[in-house]
C-alpha positions as CSV (number, residue, x, y, z in Angstrom):
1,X,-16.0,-17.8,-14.0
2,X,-16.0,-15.4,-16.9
3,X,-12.3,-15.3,-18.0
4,X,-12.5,-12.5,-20.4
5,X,-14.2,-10.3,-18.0
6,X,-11.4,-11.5,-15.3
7,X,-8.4,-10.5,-17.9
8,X,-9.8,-7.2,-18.3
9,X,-10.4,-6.0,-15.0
10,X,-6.9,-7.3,-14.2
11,X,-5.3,-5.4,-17.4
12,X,-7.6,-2.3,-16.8
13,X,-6.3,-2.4,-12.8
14,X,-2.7,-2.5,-14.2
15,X,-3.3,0.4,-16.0
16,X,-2.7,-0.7,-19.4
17,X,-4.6,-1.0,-22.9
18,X,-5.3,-3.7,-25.1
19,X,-2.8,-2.7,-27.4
20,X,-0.3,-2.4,-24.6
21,X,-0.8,-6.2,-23.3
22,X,-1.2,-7.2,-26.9
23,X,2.7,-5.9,-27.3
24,X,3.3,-7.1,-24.1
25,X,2.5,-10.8,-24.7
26,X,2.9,-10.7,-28.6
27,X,-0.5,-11.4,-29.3
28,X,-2.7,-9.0,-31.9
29,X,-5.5,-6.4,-30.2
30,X,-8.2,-8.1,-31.8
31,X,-7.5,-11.4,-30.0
32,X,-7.1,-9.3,-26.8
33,X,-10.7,-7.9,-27.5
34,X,-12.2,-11.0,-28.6
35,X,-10.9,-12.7,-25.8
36,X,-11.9,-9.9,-23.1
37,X,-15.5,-10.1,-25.1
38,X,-15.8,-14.2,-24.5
39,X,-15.8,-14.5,-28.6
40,X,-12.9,-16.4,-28.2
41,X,-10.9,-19.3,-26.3
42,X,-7.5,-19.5,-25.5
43,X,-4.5,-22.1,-24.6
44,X,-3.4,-22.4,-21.1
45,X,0.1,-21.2,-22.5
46,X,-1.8,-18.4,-24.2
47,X,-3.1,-17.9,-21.0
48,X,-0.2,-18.2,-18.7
49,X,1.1,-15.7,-20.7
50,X,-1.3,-13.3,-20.5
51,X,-0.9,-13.5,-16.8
52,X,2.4,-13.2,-16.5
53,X,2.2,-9.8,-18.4
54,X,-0.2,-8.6,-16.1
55,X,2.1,-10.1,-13.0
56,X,-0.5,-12.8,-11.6
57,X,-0.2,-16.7,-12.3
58,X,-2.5,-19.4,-12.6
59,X,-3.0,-20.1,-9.3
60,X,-4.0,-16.5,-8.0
61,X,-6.2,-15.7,-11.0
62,X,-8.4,-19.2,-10.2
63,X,-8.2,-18.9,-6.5
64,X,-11.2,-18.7,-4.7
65,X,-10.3,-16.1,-2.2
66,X,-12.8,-14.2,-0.6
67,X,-14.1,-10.8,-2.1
68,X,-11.6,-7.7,-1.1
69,X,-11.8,-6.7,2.0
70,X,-12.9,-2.8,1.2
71,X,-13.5,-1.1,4.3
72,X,-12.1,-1.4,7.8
73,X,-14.0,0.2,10.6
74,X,-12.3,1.7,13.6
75,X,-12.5,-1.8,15.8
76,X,-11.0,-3.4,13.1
77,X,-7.5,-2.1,14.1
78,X,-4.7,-3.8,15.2
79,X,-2.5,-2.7,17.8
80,X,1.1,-2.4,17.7
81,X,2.7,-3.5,21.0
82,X,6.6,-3.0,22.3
83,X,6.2,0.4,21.5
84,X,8.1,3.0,23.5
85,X,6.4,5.1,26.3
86,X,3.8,7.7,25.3
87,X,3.5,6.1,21.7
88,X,0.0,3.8,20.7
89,X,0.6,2.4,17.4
90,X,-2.5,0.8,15.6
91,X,-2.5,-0.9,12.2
92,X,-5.4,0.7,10.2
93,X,-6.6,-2.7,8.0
94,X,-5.7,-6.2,7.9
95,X,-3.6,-8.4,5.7
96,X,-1.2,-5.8,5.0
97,X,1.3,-8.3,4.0
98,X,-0.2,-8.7,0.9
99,X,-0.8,-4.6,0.1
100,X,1.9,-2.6,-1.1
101,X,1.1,-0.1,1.7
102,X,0.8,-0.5,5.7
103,X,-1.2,2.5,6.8
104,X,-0.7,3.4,10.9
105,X,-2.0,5.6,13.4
106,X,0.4,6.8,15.6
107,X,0.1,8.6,18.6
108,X,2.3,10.6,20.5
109,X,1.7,11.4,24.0
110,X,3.5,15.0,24.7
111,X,7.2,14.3,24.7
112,X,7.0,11.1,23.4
113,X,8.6,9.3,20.4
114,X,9.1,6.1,18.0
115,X,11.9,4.3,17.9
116,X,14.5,4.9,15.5
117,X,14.1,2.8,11.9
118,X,16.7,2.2,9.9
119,X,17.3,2.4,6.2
120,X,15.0,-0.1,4.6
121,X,13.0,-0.2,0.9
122,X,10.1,1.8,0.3
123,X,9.0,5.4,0.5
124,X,6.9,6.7,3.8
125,X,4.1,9.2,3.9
126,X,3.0,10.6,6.7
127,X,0.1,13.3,7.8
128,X,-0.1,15.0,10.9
129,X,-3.9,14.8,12.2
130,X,-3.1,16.5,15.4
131,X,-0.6,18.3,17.4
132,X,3.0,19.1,16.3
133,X,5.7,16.9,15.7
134,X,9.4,16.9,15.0
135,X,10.2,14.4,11.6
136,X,14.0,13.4,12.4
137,X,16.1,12.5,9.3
138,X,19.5,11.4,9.3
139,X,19.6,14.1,12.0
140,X,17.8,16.7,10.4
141,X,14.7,17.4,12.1
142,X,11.8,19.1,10.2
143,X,9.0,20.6,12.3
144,X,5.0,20.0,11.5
145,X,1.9,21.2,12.7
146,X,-1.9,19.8,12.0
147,X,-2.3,19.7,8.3
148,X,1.5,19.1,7.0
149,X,2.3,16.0,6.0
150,X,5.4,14.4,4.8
151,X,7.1,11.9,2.2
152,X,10.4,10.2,1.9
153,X,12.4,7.5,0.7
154,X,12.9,5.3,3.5
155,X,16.7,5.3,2.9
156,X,17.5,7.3,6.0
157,X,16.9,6.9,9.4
158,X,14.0,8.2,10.9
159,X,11.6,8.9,13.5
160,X,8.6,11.1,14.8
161,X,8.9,13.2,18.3
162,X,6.1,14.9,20.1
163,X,7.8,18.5,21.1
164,X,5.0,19.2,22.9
165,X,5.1,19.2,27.2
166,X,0.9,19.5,26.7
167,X,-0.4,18.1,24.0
168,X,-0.8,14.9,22.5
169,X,0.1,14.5,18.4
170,X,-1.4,12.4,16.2
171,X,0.0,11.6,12.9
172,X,-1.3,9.0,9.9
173,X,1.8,7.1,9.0
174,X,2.1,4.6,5.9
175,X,4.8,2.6,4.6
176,X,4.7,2.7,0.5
177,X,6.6,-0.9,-0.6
């Protein structure tokens, strides 16, 4: 395993530059460098450290998990079931437990709905791909056709209606944690 090469994707993915991990950990730049370059070694408190800033530990950074999954093909989904009638859910990738985001595909047969959620954490995004469908709010509706797409905190309750008597609506839904 090349560490320094490991510690720079992860600080790089984080969004942050050497001088900002070097602050964040109280070590110099140079020793950040040198260390993302192999030209130097560390202590495993030197090192612990350095993870923690970058919000990983030990045991995630020398885990020997597979590669990241990249792409999932269409019969890779996951279907949703106890959904109400007219409504197919499916999960768009696996293993969204451990993402920060739970893309679905929701479809509405005409005068269908979703259940009613609840407040909970988290922002939702949403993008209708076909159709027309009613976003409710804490009892506000708001009306979208193919092409409009949506975001909200999840703080309010909400669902998605098909208005349609004919048509079917299809809409990409995902849950932001």
């Amino acid at each position: 395993m090349n560490v320094g090469d490991k510690i720079r994707r992860l600080r790089m993915s984080r969004g942050l530059t050497q001088e900002e991990l070097a602050m964040r950990t109280d070590l110099s730049r140079s020793f950040i460098s040198q260390l993302e370059s192999n030209k130097t070694s560390l202590s495993l408190d030197t090192l612990e450290k350095i993870l923690r800033a970058l919000g990983t530990d030990l045991k995630a950074f020398f885990s020997d998990q597979e590669e990241e999954k990249i792409v999932f093909k269409k019969e890779d989904r996951i279907p949703l079931y106890d959904q109400p009638d007219g409504v197919s859910s499916f999960l768009l990738m696996s293993d969204v437990e451990t993402k920060k985001i739970d893309p679905t595909l929701v479809v509405l047969a005409p005068g269908a709905q979703t259940e009613e959620e609840s407040y909970h954490e988290g922002d939702e995004f949403g993008y209708v791909l076909q159709g027309k469908v009613d976003l409710w709010l804490d009892d506000v509706r708001y009306r979208l056709s193919q092409g409009d797409c949506f975001y909200y905190r999840a703080d309010k309750k909400h669902m998605l209606k098909n208005p349609s008597k004919k048509r079917e609506a299809v809409v990409l839904w995902i849950e932001i944690d």
